[in-house]
C-alpha positions as CSV (number, residue, x, y, z in Angstrom):
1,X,5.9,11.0,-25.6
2,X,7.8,7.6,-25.9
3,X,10.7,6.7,-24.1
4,X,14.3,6.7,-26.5
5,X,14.0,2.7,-26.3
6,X,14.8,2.8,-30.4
7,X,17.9,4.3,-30.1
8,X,21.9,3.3,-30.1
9,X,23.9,5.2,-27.5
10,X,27.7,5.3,-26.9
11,X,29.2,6.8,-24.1
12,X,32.3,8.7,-23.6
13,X,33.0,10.5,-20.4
14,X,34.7,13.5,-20.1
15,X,33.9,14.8,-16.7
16,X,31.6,14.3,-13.7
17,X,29.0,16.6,-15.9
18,X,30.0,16.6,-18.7
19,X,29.8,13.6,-21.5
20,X,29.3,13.2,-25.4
21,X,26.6,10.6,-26.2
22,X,25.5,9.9,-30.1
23,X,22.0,8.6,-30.9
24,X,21.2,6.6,-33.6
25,X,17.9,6.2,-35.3
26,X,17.3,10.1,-35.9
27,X,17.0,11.0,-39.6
28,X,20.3,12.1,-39.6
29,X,23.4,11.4,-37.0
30,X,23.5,13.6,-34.3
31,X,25.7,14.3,-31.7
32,X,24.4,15.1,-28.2
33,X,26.6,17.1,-25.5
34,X,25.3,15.8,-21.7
35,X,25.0,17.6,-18.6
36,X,24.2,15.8,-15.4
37,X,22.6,17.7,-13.0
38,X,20.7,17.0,-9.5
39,X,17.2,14.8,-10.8
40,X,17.8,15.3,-14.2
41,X,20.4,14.8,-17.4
42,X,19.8,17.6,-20.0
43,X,21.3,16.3,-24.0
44,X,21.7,19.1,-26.2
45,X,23.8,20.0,-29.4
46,X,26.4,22.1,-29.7
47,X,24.7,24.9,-31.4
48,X,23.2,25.5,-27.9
49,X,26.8,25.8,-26.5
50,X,25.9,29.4,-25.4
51,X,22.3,29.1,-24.2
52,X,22.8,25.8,-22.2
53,X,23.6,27.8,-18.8
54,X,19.9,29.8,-19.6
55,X,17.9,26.6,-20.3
56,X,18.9,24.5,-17.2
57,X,18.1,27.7,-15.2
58,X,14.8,27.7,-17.0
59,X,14.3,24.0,-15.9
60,X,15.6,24.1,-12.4
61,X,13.3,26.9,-12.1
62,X,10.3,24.4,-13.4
63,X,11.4,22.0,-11.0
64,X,11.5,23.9,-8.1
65,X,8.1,25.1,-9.0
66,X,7.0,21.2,-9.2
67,X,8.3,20.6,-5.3
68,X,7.1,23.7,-4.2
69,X,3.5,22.6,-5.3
70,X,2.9,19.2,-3.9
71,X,6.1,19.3,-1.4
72,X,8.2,16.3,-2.9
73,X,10.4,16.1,-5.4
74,X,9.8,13.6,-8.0
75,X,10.0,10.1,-7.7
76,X,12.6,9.4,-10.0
77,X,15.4,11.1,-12.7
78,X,14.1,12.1,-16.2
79,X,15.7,13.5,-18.9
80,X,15.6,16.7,-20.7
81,X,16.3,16.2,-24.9
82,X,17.0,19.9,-26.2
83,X,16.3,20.0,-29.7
84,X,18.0,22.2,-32.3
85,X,15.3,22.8,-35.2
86,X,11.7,21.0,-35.2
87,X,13.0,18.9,-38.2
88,X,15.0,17.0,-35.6
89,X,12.0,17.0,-32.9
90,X,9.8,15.3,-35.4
91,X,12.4,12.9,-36.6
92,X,12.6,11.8,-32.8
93,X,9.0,11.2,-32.5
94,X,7.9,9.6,-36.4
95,X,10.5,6.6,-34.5
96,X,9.1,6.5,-31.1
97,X,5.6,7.1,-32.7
98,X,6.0,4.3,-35.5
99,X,4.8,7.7,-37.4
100,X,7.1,8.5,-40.2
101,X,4.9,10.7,-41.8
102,X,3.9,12.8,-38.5
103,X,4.4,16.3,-38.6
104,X,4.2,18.5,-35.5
105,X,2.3,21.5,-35.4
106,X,3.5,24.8,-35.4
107,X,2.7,25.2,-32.3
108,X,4.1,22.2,-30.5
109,X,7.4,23.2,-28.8
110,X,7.9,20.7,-26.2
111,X,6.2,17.9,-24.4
112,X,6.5,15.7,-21.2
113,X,6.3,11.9,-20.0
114,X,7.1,10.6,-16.7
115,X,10.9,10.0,-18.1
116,X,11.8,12.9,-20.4
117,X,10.8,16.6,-21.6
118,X,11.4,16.4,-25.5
119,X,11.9,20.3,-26.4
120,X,12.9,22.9,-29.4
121,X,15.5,25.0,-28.1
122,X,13.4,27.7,-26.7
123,X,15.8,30.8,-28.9
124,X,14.4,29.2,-31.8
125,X,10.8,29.3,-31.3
126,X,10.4,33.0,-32.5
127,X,11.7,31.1,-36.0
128,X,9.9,27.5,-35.4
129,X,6.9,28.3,-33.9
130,X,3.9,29.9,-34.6
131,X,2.5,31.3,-31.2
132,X,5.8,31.1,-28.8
133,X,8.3,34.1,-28.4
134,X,11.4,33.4,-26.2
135,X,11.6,37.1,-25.4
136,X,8.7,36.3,-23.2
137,X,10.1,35.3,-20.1
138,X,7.6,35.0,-18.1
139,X,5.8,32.8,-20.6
140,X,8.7,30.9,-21.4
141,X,9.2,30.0,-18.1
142,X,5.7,28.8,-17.6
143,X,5.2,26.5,-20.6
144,X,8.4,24.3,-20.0
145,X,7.2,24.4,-16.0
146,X,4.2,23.0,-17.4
147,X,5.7,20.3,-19.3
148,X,8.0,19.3,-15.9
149,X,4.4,19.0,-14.5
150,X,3.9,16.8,-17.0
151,X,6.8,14.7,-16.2
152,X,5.9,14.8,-12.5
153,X,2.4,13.8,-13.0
154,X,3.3,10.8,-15.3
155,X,5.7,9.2,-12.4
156,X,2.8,8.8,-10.4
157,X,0.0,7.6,-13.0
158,X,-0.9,4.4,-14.1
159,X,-0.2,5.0,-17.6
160,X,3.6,7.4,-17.6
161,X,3.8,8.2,-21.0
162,X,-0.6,9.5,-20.8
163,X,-1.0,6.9,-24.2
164,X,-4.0,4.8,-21.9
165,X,-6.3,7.5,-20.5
166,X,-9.5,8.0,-21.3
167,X,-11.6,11.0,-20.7
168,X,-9.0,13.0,-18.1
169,X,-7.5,15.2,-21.1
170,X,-8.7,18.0,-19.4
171,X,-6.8,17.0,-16.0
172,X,-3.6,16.2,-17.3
173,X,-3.8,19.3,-19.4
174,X,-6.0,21.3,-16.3
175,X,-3.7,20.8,-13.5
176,X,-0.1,21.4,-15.7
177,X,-1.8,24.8,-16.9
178,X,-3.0,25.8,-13.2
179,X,-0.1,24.7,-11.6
180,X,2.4,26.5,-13.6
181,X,0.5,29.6,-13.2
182,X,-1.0,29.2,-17.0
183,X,-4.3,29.6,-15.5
184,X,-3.6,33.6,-15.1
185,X,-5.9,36.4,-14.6
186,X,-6.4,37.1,-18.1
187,X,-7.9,33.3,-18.7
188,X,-10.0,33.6,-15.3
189,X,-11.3,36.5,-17.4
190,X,-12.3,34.9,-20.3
191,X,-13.7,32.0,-18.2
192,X,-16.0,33.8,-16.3
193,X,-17.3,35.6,-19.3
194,X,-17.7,32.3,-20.9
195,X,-19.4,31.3,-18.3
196,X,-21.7,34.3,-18.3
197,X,-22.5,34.4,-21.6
198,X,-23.5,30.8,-21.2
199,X,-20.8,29.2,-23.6
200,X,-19.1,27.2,-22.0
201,X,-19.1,23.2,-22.8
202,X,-21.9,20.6,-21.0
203,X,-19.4,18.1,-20.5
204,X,-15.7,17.7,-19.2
205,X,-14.6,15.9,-22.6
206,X,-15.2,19.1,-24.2
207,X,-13.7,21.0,-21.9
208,X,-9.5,20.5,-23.5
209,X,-11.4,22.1,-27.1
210,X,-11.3,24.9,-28.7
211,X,-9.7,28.5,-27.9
212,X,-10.4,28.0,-24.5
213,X,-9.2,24.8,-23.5
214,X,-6.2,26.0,-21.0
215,X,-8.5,28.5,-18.8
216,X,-11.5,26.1,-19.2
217,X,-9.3,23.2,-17.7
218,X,-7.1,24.7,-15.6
219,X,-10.1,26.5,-14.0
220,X,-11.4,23.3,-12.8
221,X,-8.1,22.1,-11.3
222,X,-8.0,25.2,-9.6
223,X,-11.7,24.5,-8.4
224,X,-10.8,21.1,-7.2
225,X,-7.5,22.1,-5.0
226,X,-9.5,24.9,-3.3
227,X,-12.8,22.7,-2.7
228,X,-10.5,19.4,-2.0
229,X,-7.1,20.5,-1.2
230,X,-3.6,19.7,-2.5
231,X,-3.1,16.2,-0.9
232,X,-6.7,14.9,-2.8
233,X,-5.7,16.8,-5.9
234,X,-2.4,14.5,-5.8
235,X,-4.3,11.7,-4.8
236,X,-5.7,12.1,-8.1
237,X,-2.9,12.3,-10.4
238,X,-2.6,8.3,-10.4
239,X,-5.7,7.4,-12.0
240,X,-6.2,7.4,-15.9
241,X,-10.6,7.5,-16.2
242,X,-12.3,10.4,-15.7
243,X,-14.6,8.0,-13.6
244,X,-12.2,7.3,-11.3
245,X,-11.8,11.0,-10.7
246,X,-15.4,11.7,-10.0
247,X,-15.4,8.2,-7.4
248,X,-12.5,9.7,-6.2
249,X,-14.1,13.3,-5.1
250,X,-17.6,11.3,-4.5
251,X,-19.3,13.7,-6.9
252,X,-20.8,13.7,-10.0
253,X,-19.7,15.1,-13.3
254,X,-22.5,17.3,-13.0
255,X,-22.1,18.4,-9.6
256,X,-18.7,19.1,-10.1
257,X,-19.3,21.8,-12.8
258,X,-22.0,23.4,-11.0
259,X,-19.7,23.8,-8.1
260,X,-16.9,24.9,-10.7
261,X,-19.3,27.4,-12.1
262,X,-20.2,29.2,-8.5
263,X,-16.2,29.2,-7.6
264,X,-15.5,30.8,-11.1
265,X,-18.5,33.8,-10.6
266,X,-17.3,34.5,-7.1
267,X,-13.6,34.7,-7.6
């Protein structure tokens, strides 16, 4: 979720779209083939030759969805890395982390800070992953939208990259899953039986755990843009303390769930 500062890059262009860059720093030399495209620069390899045209329509779509929802576009260009293996993902990351011994988890595919969307190629997550099929269009579509909520969400908050939050996981996580359309009618289901059968967490730092951490926070995102309205629910997105949330919407944490709770019975 760090920005590419560790890397060497050369340059050579070959057309007003079109232009070979190679990176550095990986844990073996790679080549990356750019396109440059209106508010973003996608960098894949050239195994992806023949699903490029797919994958920007996949992320034009996500960024269409992104104006649609708060009616702007985003304050600035990001970039889109398009991975061919998670081999190559996690080499990325150990340098940007300082990790060299982390390992992504199976399920990890893709992620998004305020200047970049690092993802898997999105064919190879039937072989890569452990809970994403391709094939899936519809869910496809709405996991990298997700992420390019993500990216959106990250230009405007204090801290881009998300590394100096504390207590708002279930935001950041809330309002990409409810504003991709995540938050669907089967995990408004399982919410409001959680809710019935009185399982559902205390507290809003539990509320990104456990098999129900999308519906649970999504759900409350949802909650909060029909209670407050989409120009408060932006407001929002540049504050990194869940206390500055709650000051925000003048309510207490408390409060808020029991208002959460009523919405999620009646709907």
């Amino acid at each position: 979720m760090l920005q590419f500062t560790l890397m060497n890059t050369k340059h050579l262009l070959l057309s007003n779209f079109l232009f070979f860059i190679f990176l550095s720093g990986n844990a073996f030399s790679q080549k990356w083939i750019v396109h440059t495209d209106k508010g973003f620069r996608v960098s894949y390899t050239s195994t992806d030759n023949s699903n490029i045209k797919n994958y920007k329509k996949l992320i034009k779509n996500g960024v269409k969805s992104v104006k649609s929802f708060f009616h702007e576009p985003y304050k600035k260009e990001f970039s889109v890395f398009i991975y061919p293996n998670r081999h190559s993902l996690d080499s990325t990351w150990q340098k940007e982390w300082n990790m060299p011994d982390f390992k992504s988890e199976c399920w990890m595919v893709a992620s998004g800070v305020a200047d970049k969307l690092d993802m898997i190629s999105p064919k190879k997550w039937d072989k890569e992953a452990c809970e994403h099929i391709y094939t899936d269009k519809i869910k496809t579509q709405r996991l990298i939208t997700h992420e390019l909520f993500h990216v959106y969400h990250g230009q405007l908050n204090v801290s881009p990259d998300f590394s100096d939050v504390t207590g708002i996981d279930w935001f950041v996580e809330g309002l990409a899953t409810y504003a991709s359309g995540q938050c669907d009618t089967s995990r408004i289901r399982e919410i409001k039986k959680a809710i019935a059968d009185k399982i559902v967490p205390m507290d809003l730092g539990k509320f990104w755990t456990g098999k129900l951490k999308y519906g649970l926070s999504g759900s409350v995102v949802m909650y909060i843009d029909h209670k407050y309205g989409r120009n408060k629910l932006k407001e929002l997105l540049k504050y990194n303390k869940n206390t500055e949330i709650l000051s925000s919407l003048n309510i207490t944490e408390s409060e808020l769930l029991i208002g959460w709770k009523k919405f999620m019975e009646e709907l």
